[in-house]
N, C-alpha and C positions, 0 to 999 in steps of 0.2 A: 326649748331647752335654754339654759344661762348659759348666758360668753364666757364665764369667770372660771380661771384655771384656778381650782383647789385644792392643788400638789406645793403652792407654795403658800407662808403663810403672808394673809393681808396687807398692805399696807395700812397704816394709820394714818387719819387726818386728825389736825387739830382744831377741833370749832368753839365756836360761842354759842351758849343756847341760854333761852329766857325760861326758868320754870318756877310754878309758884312756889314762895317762900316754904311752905305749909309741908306741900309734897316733898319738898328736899330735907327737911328739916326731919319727917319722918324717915326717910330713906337712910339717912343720914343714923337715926336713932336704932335702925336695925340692921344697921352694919352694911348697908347694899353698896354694890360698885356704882353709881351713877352714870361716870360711861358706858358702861356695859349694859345699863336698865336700857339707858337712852337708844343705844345701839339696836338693841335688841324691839324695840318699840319702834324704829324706824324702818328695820326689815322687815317687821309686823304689816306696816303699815305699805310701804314699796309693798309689799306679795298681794295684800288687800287689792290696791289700786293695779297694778299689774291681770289681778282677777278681772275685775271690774272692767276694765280697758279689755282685755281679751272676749269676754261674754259681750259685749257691747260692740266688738266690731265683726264676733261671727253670728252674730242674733240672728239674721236671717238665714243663715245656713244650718243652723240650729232648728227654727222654727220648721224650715223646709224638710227636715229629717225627722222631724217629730210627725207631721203630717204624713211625712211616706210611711212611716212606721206604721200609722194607725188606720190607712189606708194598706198596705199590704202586709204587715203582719212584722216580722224579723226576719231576715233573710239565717240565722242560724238558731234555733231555739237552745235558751242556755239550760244545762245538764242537766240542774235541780228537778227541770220540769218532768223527765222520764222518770224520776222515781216520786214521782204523786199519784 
């Protein structure tokens, strides 16, 4: 789960960021918030790598569960299966 209390709202930082002339120029041309694009592309991308980091350090606990699985079966079969 996230540390981040979501009862109050954000703080704001104020950055600098390099992006190509081109893309801003269109963002620009269709009224987009660019901090908010930016924002939103950067939590995109933190969940991405967050994923990534997670699967990559329970890989073998994973692996190890997939093998039990198909070595003994599911320990509870899910519901759908009774009505096939």
């Amino acid at each position: 789960m996230s540390d981040h209390d979501y009862s109050q709202t954000p703080r704001r930082k104020r950055v600098n960021l390099t992006v190509r002339e081109d893309v801003m120029k269109e963002a620009k041309e269709l009224g987009l918030n660019a901090s908010k694009a930016a924002e939103a592309g950067i939590k995109a991308a933190v969940r991405e790598e967050k994923g990534r980091r997670w699967l990559a350090e329970n890989r073998e606990a994973i692996a190890a569960h997939n093998r039990r699985i198909e070595r003994e079966g599911v320990l509870l079969p899910p519901a759908w299966l009774d009505e096939i």
